[in-house]
C-alpha atoms as a printed R data frame, in Angstrom:
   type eleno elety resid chain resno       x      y       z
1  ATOM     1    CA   UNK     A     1   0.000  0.000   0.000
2  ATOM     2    CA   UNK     A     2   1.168  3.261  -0.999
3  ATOM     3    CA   UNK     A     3   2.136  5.582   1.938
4  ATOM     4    CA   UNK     A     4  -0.192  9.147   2.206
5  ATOM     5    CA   UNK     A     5   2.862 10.777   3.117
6  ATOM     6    CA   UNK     A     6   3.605 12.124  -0.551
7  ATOM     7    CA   UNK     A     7  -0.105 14.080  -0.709
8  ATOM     8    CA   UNK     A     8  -0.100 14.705   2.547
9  ATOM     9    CA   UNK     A     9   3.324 16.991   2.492
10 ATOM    10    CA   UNK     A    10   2.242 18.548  -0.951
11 ATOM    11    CA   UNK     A    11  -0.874 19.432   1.045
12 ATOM    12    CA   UNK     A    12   1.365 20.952   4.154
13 ATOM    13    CA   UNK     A    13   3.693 21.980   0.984
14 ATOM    14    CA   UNK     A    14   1.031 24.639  -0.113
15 ATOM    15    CA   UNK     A    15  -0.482 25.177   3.286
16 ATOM    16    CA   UNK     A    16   3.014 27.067   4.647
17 ATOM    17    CA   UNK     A    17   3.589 28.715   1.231
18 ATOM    18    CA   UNK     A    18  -0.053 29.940   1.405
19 ATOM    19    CA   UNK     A    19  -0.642 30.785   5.253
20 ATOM    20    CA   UNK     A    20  -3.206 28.006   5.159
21 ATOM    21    CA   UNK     A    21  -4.107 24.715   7.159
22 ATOM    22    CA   UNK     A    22  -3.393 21.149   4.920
23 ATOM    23    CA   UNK     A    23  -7.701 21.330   5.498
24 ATOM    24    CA   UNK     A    24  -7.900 24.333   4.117
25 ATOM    25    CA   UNK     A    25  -5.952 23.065   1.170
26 ATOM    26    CA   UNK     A    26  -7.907 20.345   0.422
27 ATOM    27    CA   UNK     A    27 -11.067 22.294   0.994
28 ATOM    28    CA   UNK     A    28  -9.836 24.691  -1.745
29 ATOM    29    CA   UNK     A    29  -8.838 22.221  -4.064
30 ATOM    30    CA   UNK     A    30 -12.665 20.697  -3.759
31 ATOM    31    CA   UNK     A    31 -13.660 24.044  -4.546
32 ATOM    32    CA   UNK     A    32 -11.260 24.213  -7.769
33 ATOM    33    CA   UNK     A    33 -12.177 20.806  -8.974
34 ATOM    34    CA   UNK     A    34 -15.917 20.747  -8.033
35 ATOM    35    CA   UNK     A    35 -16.977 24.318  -8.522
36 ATOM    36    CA   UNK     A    36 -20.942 23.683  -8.504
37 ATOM    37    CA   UNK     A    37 -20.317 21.952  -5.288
38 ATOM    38    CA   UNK     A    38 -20.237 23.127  -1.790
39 ATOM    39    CA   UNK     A    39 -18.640 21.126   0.431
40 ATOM    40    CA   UNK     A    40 -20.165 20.825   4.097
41 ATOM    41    CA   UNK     A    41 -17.559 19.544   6.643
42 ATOM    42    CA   UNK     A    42 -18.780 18.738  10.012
43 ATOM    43    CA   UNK     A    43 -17.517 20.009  13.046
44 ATOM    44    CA   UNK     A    44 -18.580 20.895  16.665
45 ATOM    45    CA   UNK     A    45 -15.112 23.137  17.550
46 ATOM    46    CA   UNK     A    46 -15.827 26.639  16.938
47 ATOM    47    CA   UNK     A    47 -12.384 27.220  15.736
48 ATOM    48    CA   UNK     A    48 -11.978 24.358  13.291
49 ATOM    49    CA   UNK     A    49 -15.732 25.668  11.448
50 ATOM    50    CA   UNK     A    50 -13.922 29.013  10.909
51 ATOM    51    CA   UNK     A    51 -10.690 27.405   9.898
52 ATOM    52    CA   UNK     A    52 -13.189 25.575   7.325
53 ATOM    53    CA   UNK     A    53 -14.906 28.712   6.300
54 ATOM    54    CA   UNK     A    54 -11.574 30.551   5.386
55 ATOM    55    CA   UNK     A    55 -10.553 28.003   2.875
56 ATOM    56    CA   UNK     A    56 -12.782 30.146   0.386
57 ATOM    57    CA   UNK     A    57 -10.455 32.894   0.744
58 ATOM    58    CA   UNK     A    58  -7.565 30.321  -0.215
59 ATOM    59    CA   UNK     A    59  -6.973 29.993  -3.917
60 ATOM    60    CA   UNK     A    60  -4.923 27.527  -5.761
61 ATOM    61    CA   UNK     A    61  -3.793 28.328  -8.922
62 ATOM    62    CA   UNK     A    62  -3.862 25.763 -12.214
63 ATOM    63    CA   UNK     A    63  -0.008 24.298 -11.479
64 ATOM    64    CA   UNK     A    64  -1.172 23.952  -8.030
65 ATOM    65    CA   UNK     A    65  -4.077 22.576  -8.521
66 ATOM    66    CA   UNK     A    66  -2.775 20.151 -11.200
67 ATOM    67    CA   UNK     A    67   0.567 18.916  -9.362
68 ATOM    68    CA   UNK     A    68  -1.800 18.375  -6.103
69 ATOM    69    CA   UNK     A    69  -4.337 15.855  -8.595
70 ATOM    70    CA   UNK     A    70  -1.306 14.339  -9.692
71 ATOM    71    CA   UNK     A    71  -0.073 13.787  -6.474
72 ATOM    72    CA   UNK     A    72  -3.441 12.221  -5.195
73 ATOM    73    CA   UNK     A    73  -3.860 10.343  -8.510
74 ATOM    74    CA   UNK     A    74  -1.040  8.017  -6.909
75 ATOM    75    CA   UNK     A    75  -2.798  7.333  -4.432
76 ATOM    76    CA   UNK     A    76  -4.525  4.282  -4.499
77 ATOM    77    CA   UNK     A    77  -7.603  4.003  -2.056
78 ATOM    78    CA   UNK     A    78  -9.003  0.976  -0.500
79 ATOM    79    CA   UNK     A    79 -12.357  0.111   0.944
80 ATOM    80    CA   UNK     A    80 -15.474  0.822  -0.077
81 ATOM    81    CA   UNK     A    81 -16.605  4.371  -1.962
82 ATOM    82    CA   UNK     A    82 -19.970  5.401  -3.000
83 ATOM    83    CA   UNK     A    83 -22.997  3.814  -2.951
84 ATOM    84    CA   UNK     A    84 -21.826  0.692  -5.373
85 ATOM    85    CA   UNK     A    85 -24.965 -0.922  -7.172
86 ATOM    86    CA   UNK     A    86 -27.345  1.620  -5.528
């Protein structure tokens, strides 16, 4: 099994280069891939729902964007996604 230590330091990569969290990151590059969606993490800390909410004010750039689907691409995942024969 591949390690998520290669996305996971691109993720804290662009989170110290942009003054963001690695959630914030990932939150943004929802919002770059999946524009027409709007993603609803749950939370009950005050201070992680904010930390959430300023990920709209993080953008990623194309290259960014692009070397962190590349990076995730390699990634392979295990267990069960989506609702299968539903």
């Amino acid at each position: 099994m591949k390690s998520f230590t290669e996305p996971l330091s691109e993720l804290k990569e662009y989170a110290d280069l942009k003054g963001a969290t690695p959630a914030q990151i990932s939150l943004a590059w929802m919002l770059y891939k999946y524009p027409n969606v709007v993603p609803i993490p749950g939370s009950k800390n005050k201070e992680r729902i904010v930390e959430n909410l300023d990920a709209a004010n993080v953008g990623l750039t194309t290259e960014e964007f692009v070397s962190l689907e590349e990076a995730l691409n390699h990634c392979k995942v295990y267990g069960h996604r989506g609702l299968g024969g539903f």
